[in-house]
Every structure is written in C-alpha cells, then in structure tokens.
N, C-alpha and C positions, 0 to 999 in steps of 0.2 A: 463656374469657371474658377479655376483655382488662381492666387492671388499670386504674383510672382516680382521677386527683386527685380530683374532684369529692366534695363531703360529708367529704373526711376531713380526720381532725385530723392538723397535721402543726406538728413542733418541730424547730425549726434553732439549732445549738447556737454557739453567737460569730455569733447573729443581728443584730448592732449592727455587722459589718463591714460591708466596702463590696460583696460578694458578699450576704450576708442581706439587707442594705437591697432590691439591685434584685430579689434572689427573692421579698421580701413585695411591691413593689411590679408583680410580673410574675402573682403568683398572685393577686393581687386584681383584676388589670383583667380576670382570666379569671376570676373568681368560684368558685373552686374549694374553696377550703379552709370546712369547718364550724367550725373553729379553728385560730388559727394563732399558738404561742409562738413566745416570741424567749425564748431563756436567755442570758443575755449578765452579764459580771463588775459593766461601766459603769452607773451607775444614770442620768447625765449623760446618754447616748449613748441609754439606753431613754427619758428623758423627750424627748430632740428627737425621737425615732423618733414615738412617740404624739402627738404635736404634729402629725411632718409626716404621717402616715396617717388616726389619728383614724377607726376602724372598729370595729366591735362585734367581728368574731370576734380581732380581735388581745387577746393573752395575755402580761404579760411577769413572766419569775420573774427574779430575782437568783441567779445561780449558778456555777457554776465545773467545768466537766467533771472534776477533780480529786476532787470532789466527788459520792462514788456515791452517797450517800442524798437527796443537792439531785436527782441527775438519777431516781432513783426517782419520788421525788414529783413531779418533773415530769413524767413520762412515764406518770403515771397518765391511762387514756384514748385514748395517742395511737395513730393506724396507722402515720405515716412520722416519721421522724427523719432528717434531714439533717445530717450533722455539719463544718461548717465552722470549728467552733473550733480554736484553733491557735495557735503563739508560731511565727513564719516570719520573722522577719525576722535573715538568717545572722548579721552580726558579734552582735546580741542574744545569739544561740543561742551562738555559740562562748565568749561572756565569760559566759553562766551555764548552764553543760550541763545542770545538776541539775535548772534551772527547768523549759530544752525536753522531758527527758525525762521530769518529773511530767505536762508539757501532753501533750505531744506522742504520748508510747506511754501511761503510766497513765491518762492520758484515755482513749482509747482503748479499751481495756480495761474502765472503767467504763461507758464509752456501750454496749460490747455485754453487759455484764453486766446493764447496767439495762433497758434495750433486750428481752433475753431473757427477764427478769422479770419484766416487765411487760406479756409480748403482744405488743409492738411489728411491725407486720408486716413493713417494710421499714426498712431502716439504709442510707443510699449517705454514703460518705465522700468530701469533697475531697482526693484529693494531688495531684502536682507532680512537673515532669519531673526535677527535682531528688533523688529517690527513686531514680532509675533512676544507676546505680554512684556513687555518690552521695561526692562530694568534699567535704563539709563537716558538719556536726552536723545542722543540719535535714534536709537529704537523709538521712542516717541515720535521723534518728525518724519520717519519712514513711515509708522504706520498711518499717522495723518497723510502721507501723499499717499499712500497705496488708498485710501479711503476717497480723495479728492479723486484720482485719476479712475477709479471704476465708477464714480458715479459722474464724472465727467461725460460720460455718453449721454446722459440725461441735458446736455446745454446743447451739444451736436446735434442729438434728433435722430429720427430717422435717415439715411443716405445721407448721415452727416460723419462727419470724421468719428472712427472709432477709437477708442482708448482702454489698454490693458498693459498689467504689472507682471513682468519675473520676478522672482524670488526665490533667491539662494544662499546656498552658504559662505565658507570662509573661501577665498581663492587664493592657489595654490603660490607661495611669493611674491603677493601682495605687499606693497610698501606698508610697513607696521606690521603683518606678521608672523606668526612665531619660525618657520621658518627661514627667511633672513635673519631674524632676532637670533636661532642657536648658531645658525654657520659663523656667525659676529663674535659670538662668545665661547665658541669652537677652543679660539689659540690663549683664552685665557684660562683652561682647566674647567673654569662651572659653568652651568647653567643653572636660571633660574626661572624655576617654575613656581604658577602661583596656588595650586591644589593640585596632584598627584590624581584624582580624581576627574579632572577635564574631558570634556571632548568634546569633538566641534565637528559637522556638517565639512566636506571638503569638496572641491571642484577647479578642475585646473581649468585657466586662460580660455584656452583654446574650447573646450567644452562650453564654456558657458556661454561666448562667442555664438558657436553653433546653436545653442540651444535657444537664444535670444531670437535669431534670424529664423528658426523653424517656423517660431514663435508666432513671429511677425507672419509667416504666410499663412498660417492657419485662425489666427485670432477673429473672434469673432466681435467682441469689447467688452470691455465689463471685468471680463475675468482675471484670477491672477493665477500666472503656469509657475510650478515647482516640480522641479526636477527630479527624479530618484538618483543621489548619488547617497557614495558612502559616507560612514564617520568615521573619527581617527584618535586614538587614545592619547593625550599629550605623553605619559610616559613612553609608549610604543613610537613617537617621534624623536624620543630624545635616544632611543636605543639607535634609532636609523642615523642619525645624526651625527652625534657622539657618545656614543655608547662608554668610551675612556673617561667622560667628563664626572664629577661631582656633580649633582644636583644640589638646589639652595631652594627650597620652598619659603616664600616669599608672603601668603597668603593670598586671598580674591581679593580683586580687587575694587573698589565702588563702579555701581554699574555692571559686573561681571557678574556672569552666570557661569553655573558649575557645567550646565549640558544647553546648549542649543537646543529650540524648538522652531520646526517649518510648518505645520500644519497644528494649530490647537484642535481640543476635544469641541470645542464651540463650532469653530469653521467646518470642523468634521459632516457636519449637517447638510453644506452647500458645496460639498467636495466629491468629484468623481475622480477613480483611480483609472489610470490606464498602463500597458505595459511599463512604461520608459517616465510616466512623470504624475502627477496630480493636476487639475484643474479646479480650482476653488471658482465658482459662480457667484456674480450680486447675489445681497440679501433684496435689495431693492431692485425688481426689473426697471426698465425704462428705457426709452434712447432706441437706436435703431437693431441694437445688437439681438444675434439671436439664443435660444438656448441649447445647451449641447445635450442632445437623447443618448448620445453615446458614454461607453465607457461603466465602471460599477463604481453605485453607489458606496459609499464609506461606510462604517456601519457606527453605533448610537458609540460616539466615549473615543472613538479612535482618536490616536497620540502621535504626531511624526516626530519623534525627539531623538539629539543624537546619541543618546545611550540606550535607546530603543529597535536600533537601524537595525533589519537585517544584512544589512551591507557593511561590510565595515575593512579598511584598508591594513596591511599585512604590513610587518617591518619592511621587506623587501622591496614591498610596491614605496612604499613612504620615499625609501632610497632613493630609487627610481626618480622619482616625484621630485626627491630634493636636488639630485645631480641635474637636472634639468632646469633650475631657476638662477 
C-alpha cells in the first residue's frame, strides 16, 4: 500500500525558511496534513508566517535542532519530519566552524535520535550538491549528515522509523544567491562575477518542494533522491539579467567550486537512474529499509556535474526564472 501525506502530522524543522514557507504553502492547497509544525529559532519569522497562513492545523514551537529535548517534545505525535534546518550559508560557516557543526551534524544526530524515540515514521533531510567532494565547511557538515541520516536506519531497525536524504542544487532566488545578487547590482552598471567559467545545478522553489514530498512517499530509507534538473552558465545569467551591465571578474572565491557535482564517479556504483531523478543506495545495508530492483544501473566512472548536464537552461528561460523571484 502506497504511503500517502494525507491525515498525517508532519514537522519541518528551520520551517520559517524560504523552502518550509512554500512546503507549508504546497501542502495546504492539497489539504494534506492533520498537523503541521513549523520548529523554527525566529519567533519574528513564526509570527509573519501565522499571519500569512492563518490555518487551524498549523503548530508552531520555538526551538533549535541543537536542542534534543525541544525536538522530543516536538515530535510527540508526529509520522514525518522533514528536516530543512541548517546554517548554509559558506563564508558564515567558515568564520564560525564550531556553530556549522553544532547546526549542521549535532543537529543531525538529534533529529534522528528524537525522531527514533518518538515513533516518527519517516525522516527526509535537505542536502546540497555541495556535500558531494565538498571544498568548504558546509559541504563538509552536509555530507557528514547525509552519512548519519542514511545509516540512521540502522538505530530504527526494522518497522522502525525510516530515514533518507534529497539532494540538490542551487535554488532559484534563494537568499544569497546570484540571482537577487545581479537584480541588486542591476541600477549600479556592473556586475560582478567571480570566473566567467561557472555553473551551477539550478531548481526552482516550487520543484524542489514537489520533489521532496514525492520523495517522502515513495522512500524506502537509506537512500539519497537527486533530481534530473538543468545547469546554467553564470555568463548566460548575466545576459538574462542585465545584458547592458559591465561585468568585473572578481576571482573564486575560497571554498568555491568552478562547476558543481551531484552524483561522484565513486557513488556512481550504488546509483540507479531513473526517468526524472537518480537514487544513490547505502553502501552499508541494515535497518528495515528495503532495496530498490528497479530502475538502471549507472555504469563504471559516471559523473553528474554541472558542465556535464545534458540539460541545461537557455537565456530566455533564465529570464523567465529571474522575473519570477
């Protein structure tokens, strides 16, 4: 029997980002959830949220995934937990490592600890192509939680709560970047790019939203889902954008990669393709989750990188993309 949103209580954790915003707003026009927390630090950010939703099943705690006895109590009751909380934004992460890795892995760890304690049936975490050989600190504490949360099914057991990771790319008007960054710099003449050479994985809001929540019904644990979207050439954005502006090349910057990677030639091994996305499998079985027979194998060396994509986004569409954030 297939696994279905409807009636269940579901808690997303850094539910006051710009991803939880359109997840509470996606799952309520489908009428889905019997409850639905937001755990969020901002007390500020849950009072405009209840303002702009203003629905009976919305739930909001004050707390802090750092926080194993806040996320206890919260998680009394629920089946899914979505965990989108997170400190992601790199130069942050680099000037205070200690922070990322209390947020970023001990969170982690406490969402499946509470998570398991509490019954929870389904856990899917957000990571980032960033995780994958990862050039900077956040990249780091993503891929260590992508590593905790697939073998987290191994503490759960059998017909015990399951646990799996998304994983994608940049999103599209995302606080930090580059698209808010050129519209910003639009009325002053330049932009500033930092290699001519760039490109990044891209995924609007609203897709990824979807893709999360598919996610969740079909999961079996263990695994991590990646998406098939396009990539997008940073020059080919600054044409979309401001096409009249100067560019200033600035250089990479520390931590920066020239091209994004979502699937390594490593992972390739425990990766099946399917139409619409990738599914990477434990290297270590365990736990109650089962293994997927479907779908084609990857073959020996395969690369998802975004100067590799066959997909890749047109001036036009970029436009598109940018009048819409």
């Amino acid at each position: 029997m297939e696994f279905t949103l409807k009636d269940k209580s579901i808690m997303i954790t850094g539910g006051t980002g710009s991803f939880g915003k359109k997840c509470v707003e996606i799952l309520l026009k489908i009428g889905a959830p019997r409850k639905l927390i937001i755990l969020s630090r901002d007390e500020f950010k849950q009072h405009e949220m209840q303002q702009q939703f203003n629905h009976p099943s919305l739930r909001f705690f004050i707390g802090d995934v750092r926080d194993r006895d806040r996320l206890l109590r919260a998680m009394d009751d629920v089946d899914i937990v979505i965990h989108a909380a997170a400190l992601k934004q790199v130069p942050a992460c680099e000037r205070d490592p200690f922070e990322a890795v209390k947020t970023n892995i001990m969170g982690a760890v406490n969402v499946i600890d509470a998570a398991v304690d509490s019954g929870v049936k389904r856990v899917i975490a957000l990571s980032t192509d960033k995780a994958v050989n990862p050039a900077n600190l956040y990249g780091a504490t993503k891929l260590c939680a992508e590593k905790l949360f697939v073998q987290g099914n191994t503490y759960s057991g059998s017909g015990g709560t399951k646990i799996s990771c998304v994983r994608y790319g940049n999103v599209v008007g995302s606080r930090g970047s580059a698209i808010p960054l050129f519209q910003q710099q639009k009325s002053g003449g330049v932009i500033t790019v930092t290699d001519k050479r760039m490109t990044r994985f891209w995924i609007t809001l609203d897709k990824g939203v979807e893709f999360v929540l598919g996610c969740l019904q079909t999961m079996r644990g263990g695994e991590i889902f990646v998406p098939k979207i396009p990539s997008m050439n940073i020059m080919d954005l600054v044409k979309a954008i401001a096409p009249e502006c100067e560019v200033k090349f600035t250089g990479i910057r520390p931590g920066e990669k020239v091209h994004e990677v979502l699937i390594s030639p490593d992972e390739a091994r425990q990766t099946l393709e399917f139409p619409d996305r990738f599914i990477i499998q434990p290297v270590h079985s365990g736990g109650g989750a089962s293994e997927w027979n479907e779908g084609i194998q990857l073959s020996d060396g395969f690369l998802y990188s975004s100067d590799n994509n066959p997909s890749w986004l047109t001036v036009d569409e970029l436009q598109e993309m940018s009048a819409s954030t």
